[in-house]
C-alpha positions in Angstrom: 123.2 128.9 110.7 123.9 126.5 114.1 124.0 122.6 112.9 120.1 122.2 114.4 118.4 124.8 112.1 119.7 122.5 108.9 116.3 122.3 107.5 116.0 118.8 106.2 117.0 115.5 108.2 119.4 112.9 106.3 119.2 110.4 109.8 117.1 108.2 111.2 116.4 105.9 114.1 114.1 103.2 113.6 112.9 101.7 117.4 113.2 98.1 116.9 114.5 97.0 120.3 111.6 96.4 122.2 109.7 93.2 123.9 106.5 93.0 121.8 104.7 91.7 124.8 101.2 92.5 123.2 102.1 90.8 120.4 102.3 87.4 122.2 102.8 84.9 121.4 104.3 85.6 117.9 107.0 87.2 120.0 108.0 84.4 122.1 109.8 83.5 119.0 110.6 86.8 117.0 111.4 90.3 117.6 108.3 92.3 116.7 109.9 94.4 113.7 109.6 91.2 111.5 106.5 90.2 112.7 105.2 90.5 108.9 101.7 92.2 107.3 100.7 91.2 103.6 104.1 89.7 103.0 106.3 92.5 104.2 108.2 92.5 107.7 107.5 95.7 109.8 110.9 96.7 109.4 111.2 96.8 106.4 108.2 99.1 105.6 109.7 101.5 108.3 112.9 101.3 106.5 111.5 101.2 102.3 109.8 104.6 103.3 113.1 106.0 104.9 115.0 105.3 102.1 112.5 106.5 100.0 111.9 110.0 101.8 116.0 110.0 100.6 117.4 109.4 104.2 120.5 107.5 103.3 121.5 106.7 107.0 119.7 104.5 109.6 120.1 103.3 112.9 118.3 100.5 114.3 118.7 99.5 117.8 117.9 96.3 119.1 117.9 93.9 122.2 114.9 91.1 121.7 116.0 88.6 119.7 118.8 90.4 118.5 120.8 88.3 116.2 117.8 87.2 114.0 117.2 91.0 113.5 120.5 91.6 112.7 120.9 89.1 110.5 117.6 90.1 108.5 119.2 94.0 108.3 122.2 92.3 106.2 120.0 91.3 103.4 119.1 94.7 102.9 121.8 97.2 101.0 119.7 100.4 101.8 119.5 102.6 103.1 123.2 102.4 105.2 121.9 100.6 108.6 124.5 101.1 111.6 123.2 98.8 114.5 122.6 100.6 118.3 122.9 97.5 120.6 121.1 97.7 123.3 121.6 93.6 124.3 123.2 94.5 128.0 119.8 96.9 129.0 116.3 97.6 127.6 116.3 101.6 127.7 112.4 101.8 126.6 111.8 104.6 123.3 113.8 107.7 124.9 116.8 105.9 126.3 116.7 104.4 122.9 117.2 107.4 121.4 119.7 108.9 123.7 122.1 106.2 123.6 122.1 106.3 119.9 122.5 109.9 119.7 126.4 110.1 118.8 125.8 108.3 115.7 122.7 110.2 114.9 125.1 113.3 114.9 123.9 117.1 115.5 121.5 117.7 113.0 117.4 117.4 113.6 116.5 113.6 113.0 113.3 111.3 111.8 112.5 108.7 115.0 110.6 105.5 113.4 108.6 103.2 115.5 109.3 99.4 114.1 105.4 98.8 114.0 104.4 101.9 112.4 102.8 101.4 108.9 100.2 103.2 106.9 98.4 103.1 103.7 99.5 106.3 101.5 97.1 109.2 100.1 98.1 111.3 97.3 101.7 112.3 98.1 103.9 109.8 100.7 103.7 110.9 103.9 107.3 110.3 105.3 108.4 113.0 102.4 105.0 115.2 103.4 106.7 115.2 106.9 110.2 116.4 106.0 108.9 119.1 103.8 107.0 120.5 106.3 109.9 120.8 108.7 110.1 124.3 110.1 113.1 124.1 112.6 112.5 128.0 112.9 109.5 127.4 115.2 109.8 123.8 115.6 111.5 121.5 118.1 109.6 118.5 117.0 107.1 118.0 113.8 104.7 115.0 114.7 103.1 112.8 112.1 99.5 112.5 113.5 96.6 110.0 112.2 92.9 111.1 112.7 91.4 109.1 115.3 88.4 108.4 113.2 90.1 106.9 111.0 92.9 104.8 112.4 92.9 101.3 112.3 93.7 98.5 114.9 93.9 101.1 117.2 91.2 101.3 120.5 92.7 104.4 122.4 91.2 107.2 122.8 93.3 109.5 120.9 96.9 111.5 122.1 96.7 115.4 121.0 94.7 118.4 120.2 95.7 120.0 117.3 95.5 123.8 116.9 94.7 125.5 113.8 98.4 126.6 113.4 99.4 122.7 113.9 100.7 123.5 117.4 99.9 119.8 119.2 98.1 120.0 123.0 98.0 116.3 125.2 94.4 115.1 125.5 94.6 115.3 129.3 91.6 115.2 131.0 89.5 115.1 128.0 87.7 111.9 127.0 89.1 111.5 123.3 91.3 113.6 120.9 90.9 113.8 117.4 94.5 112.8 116.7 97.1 109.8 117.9 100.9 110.1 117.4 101.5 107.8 113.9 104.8 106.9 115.6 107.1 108.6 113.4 108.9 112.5 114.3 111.4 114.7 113.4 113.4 115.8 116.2 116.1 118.0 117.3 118.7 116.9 119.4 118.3 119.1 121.8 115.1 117.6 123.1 117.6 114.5 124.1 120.4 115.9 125.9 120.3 116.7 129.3 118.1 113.7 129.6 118.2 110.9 132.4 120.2 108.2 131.4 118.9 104.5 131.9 115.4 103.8 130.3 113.1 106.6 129.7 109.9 107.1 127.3 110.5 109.2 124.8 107.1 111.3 125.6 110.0 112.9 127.6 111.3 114.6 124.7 107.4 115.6 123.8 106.9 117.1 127.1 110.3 119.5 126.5 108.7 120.3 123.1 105.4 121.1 124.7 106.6 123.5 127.3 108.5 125.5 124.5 105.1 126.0 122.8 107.1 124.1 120.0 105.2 120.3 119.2 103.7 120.4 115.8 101.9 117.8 113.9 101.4 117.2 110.5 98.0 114.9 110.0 98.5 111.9 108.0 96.9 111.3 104.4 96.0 108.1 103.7 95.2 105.5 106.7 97.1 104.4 109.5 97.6 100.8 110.6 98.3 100.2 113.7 100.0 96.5 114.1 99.9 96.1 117.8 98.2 93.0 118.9 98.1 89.6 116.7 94.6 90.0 115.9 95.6 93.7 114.0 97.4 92.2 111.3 94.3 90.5 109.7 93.1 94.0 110.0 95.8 95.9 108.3 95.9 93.1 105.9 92.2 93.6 105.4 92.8 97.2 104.5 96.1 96.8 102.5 94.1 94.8 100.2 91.3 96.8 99.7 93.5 99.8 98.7 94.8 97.7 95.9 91.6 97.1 94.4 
């Protein structure tokens, strides 16, 4: 079986280097992973829920403010963390991603967005994600929050999603009902061949898309998303509600 059907990923990438100009000015002093909701930095949410979904290795990238990030990653002793530094050039989510891909290695792998964070349903959804890996027909499994129900979030929504859970760009259309939760399994052969420099990573989407192979898996639970300083009295709002 060739390295990319392995059927569950043991890597991730979590996509901490960027500016975190909407979340201004709390990120004139601070990168925007430990920008922190209810007590808890970003990052480490993004990184608790790796470790917990049983990926033992993670690679953070990083550029803003990268020594205070760093030196927040050595307090932690998991999961393994192995830094991507992206101090010289800003490569944007895809660049990101390709840069880091020798030490993601050849298997499929989980891409984590710093400020993704969600309440849970029933089962966690990280581990809902990775058992519903199907690298048979997919090239990259999406996890997808209902519009409706998102929090902090004032777009209009990202995908269709057909009954099968093949995903479809909104386009033209004036809403979809789902929005990318910021977290992905991917294969690695959505990276190479890339550009190099800085690239979004919706170029790795777009591949995916044109092989009739972008699937999502709709989130349980509720998804926060932390983008502008006025969202994490939001998402705390939320958080504490759940608790009750």
């Amino acid at each position: 079986m060739p390295q990319s059907l392995q059927r569950k990923p043991h890597t991730a990438i979590v996509l901490a280097a960027g500016l975190g100009t909407r979340m201004l000015p709390i990120t004139a002093t601070m990168p925007k992973p430990l920008v922190k909701v209810a007590g808890q930095s970003l990052i480490d949410f993004a990184l608790d829920k790796l470790h917990e979904a049983g990926i033992g290795k993670v690679i953070v990238n990083v550029h803003h403010f990268a020594d205070m990030l760093e030196d927040h990653l050595r307090t932690r002793t998991v999961p393994q963390i192995v830094i991507s530094d992206e101090r010289p050039e800003l490569l944007e989510t895809g660049g990101g991603v390709k840069k880091a891909l020798p030490l993601l290695g050849t298997d499929p792998f989980i891409t984590f967005n710093s400020d993704s964070m969600w309440i849970e349903g029933e089962s966690p959804n990280l581990k809902r994600l990775v058992a519903a890996w199907e690298p048979e027909r997919m090239d990259i499994l999406m996890l997808v929050a209902p519009l409706s129900t998102s929090v902090g979030y004032e777009g209009k929504g990202d995908f269709h999603r057909d009954p099968d859970g093949r995903l479809r760009r909104r386009g033209s259309d004036p809403a979809a009902d789902f929005v990318y939760a910021g977290v992905a399994i991917v294969k690695p052969e959505m990276v190479t061949g890339t550009p190099d420099g800085a690239f979004s990573a919706n170029a790795f989407y777009d591949r995916a898309i044109a092989n009739g192979r972008l699937y999502g898996l709709p989130l349980e639970g509720q998804w926060l998303h932390v983008g502008e300083p006025h969202t994490i009295g939001e998402a705390e709002k939320c958080l504490a509600a759940s608790m009750r």
